[in-house]
N, C-alpha and C positions, 0 to 999 in steps of 0.2 A: 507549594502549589499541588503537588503529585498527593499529598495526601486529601488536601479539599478535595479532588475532582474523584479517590477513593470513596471517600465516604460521601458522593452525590450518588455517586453509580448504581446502588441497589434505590434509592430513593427519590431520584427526579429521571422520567422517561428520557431516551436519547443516549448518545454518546459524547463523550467530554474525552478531549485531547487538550492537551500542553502543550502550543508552539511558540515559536521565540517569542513573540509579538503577543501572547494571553492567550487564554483558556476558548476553543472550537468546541460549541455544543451543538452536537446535528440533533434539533427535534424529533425528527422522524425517525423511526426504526425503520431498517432494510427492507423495503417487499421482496414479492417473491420473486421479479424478475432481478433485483438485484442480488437477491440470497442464490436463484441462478447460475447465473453469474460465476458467482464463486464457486462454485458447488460443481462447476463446468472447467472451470481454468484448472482447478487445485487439480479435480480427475486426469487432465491433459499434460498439466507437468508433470505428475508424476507417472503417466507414462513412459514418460520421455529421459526425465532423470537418473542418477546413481541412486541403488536404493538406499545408500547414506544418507541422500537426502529429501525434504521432507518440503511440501507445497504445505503448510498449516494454517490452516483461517481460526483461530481463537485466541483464547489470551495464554499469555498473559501479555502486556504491551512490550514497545519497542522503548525501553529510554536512557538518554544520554544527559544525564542528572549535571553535569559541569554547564553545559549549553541549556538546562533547563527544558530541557524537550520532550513530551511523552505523547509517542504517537502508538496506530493501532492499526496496520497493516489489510486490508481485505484478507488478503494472502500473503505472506512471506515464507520464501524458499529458503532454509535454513536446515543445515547438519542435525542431524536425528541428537547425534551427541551432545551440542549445545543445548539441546529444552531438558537436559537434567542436572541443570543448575535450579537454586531457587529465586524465585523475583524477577524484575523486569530483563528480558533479552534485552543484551548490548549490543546496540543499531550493528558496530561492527562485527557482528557475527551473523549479521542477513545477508544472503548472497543478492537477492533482489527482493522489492515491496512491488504487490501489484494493487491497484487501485482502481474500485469500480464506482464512478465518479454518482455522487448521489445527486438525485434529483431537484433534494432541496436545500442544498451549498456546495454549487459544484466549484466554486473558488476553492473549498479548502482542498481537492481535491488538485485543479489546473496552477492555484497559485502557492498558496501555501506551504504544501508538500513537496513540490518543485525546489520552492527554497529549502524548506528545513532537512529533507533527506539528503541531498549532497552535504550539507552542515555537518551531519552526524554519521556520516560516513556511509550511507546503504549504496552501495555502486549501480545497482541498477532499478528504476522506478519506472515500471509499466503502467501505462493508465489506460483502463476503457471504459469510455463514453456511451451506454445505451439510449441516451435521448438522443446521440448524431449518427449513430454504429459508425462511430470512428476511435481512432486514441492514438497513443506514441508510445514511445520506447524511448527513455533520457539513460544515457551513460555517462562515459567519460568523465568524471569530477575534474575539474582545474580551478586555481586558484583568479580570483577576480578582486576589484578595489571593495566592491560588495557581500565578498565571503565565497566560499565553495559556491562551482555553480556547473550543473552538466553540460557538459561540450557539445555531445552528439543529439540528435534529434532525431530518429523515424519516425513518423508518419504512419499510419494505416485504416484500411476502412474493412470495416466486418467482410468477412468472406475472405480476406486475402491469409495464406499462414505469417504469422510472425516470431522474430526470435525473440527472448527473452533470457540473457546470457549467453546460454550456449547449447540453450534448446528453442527447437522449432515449435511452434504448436498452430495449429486452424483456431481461425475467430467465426467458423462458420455452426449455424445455429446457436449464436450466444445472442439473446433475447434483448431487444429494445424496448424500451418505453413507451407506452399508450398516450396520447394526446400530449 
C-alpha cells in the first residue's frame, strides 16, 4: 500500500495516509490558517523544549509497516538524532503527533488517528480544532478488547495554555476558520 499512495503523491492533488482500515485522501491542501497553525505550534514548542529536540512539520512520514500504517503528523516532536536515519520515522521514536484538524475530514483527524496512533505507539497526540478553537491532549496508552487506546483526555479551548508532554505552550492567537 505504502508504495501505491508514493507514487500518487507527486501526481493526484492532496494527501494520502495509510490507516488500519484503507488508504485517507484529504483533497484539499492546507490553507493558510491551517499552514498557521503549524507554523505557530512548531515556533512555541520549540521554545519550550530540549534543543535535542525538534517540533518538525515535513516529511518524511511516520510508519509502522507490521500494523500497516503510514501516517503524516502536522507536527511531530521528535529527537534531532532520530531524522538521520533513512526512510519512514518509526512511530516509536515520536515523542508526541500534533494535529491541526482539517476542514475537509475532520474524522480522520478526531477519529481515525485517535485510533491508529496509540496502535503504533506515539504516546502523546495533541489535536487542534480551528473551526471550534477548541482540541485535546490524549495520553496514557492502555490496553482495551479493541486494541491500544489513550486513557487520559484534556480538553481545551483556544486562549487557555496547554501541555503537550512535558511542555506548556499558549493556544492564544492560533487562527480559526472563516464560515
Amino acid at each position: 500500500m505504502r508504495h501505491w499512495v508514493q507514487s500518487l503523491d507527486d501526481t493526484v492533488p492532496g494527501k494520502f495516509e495509510v490507516t488500519r482500515t484503507g488508504v485517507v485522501h484529504d483533497l484539499m491542501a492546507p490553507n493558510g490558517r491551517h499552514e498557521l497553525t503549524r507554523a505557530r505550534l512548531r515556533k512555541r514548542l520549540e521554545k519550550v523544549m530540549p534543543e535535542a529536540l525538534v517540533a518538525h512539520t515535513g516529511e518524511p512520514d511516520v510508519e509502522d509497516e507490521p500494523e500497516g500504517i503510514m501516517r503524516r503528523p502536522d507536527v511531530m516532536v521528535i529527537a534531532e538524532a532520530e531524522m538521520e536515519g533513512e526512510g519512514s520515522f518509526d512511530p516509536r521514536s515520536i515523542i508526541a503527533a500534533v494535529e491541526i484538524v482539517s476542514r475537509s475530514n475532520p474524522d480522520n483527524d478526531w477519529v481515525s488517528k485517535t485510533r491508529d496512533y496509540p496502535l503504533i505507539g506515539i504516546p502523546v497526540y495533541a489535536i487542534f480544532d480551528p473551526r471550534t478553537g477548541t482540541g485535546a491532549v490524549l495520553t496514557d496508552i492502555h490496553p482495551t478488547p479493541d486494541g491500544p487506546r489513550y486513557a487520559t483526555r484534556k480538553d481545551f479551548v483556544y486562549g487557555e495554555d496547554v501541555t503537550i508532554g512535558d511542555w506548556t505552550i499558549s493556544t492564544d492567537g492560533l487562527p480559526r476558520y472563516e464560515g
